[in-house]
N, C-alpha and C positions, 0 to 999 in steps of 0.2 A: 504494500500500500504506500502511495508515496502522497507527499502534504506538499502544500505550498503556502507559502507566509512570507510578508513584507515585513522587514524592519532593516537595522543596519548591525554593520560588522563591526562588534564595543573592542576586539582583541585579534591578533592576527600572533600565532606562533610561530618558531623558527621549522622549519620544514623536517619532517624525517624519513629518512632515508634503511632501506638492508635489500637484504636475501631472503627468498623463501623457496620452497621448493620448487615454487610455480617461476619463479626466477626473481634479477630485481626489481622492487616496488617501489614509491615514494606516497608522500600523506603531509597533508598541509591540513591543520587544526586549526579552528578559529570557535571568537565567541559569538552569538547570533541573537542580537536582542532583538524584541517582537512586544507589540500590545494586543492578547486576546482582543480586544474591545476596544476604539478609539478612544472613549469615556476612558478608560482604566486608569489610573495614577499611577503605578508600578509596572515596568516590564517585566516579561519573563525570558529566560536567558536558557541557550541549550548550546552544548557542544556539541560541533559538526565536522566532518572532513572532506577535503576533497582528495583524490587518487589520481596519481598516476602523471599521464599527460593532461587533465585537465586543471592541475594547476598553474601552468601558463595561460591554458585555455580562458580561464575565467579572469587571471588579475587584480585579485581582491587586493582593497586597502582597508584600516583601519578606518572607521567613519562614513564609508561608501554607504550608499541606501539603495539594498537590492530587493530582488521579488526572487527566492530561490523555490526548488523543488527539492522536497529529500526524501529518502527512506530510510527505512528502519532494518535493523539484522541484530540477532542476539549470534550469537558464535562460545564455543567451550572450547577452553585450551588450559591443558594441566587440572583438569577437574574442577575448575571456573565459568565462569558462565559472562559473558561482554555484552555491552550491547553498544551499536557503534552507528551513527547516523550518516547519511554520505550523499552530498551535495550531486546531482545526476544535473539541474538546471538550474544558471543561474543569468538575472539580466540584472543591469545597475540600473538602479531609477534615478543616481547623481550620483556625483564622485564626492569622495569628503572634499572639505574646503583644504584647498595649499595655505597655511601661511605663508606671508610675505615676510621678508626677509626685515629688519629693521635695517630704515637707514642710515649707513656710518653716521658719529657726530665729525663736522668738518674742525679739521684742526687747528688748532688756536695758535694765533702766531706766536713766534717767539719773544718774549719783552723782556728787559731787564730789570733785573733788581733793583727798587727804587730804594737810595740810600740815603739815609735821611741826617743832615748835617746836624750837628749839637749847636743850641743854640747858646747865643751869647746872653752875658746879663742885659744888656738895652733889650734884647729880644724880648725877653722874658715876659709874660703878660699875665704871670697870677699877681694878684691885686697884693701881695703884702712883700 
């Protein structure tokens, strides 16, 4: 059964990589927040992946706002039980926003050290 839900992508993990029997793999993890309900005050968050070659395919970033498809698979390994959700469709509804860069402060020239002469008694102007 595969779902489909709009939200955006809160986390983006570093990618992992092996061997399996079936040969080599790869798996891109991410976090997937979503509002049941427009109304709702809190999202709900699921961990997702995607496989293989479709981690180039797709190009997720952190803060993008996509409309995915996923499925579901439980799987047993070593007398465990997994269950592992896996991104099949995805379209970006926006990209997160880039920041802009700040820009440099311009540099201040160079001035010298204003040195300040000792004054004389005539100079002098406190009253006593």
């Amino acid at each position: 059964m595969a779902l489909e839900l709009e939200g955006r992508i809160a986390r983006k993990f570093a990618p992992q990589t092996g061997t399996s029997a079936r040969g080599a793999w790869s798996k891109q993890e991410f976090i997937f927040e979503y509002f049941e309900r427009p109304e709702d005050r809190y999202c709900d968050r699921v961990l997702l992946s995607i496989m293989n070659e479709r981690i180039d395919t797709f190009d997720i970033h952190e803060g993008d706002e996509v409309k995915i498809g996923f499925g579901h698979n439980v799987r047993e390994w070593n007398g465990k039980w997994y269950n592992e959700m896996r991104v099949y469709r995805l379209e970006k509804i926006s990209h997160a926003p880039q920041s802009e860069p700040e820009p440099a402060e311009a540099p201040q020239p160079a001035t010298a050290p204003i040195i300040e002469q000792p004054k004389t008694e005539e100079e002098d102007d406190l009253p006593f």
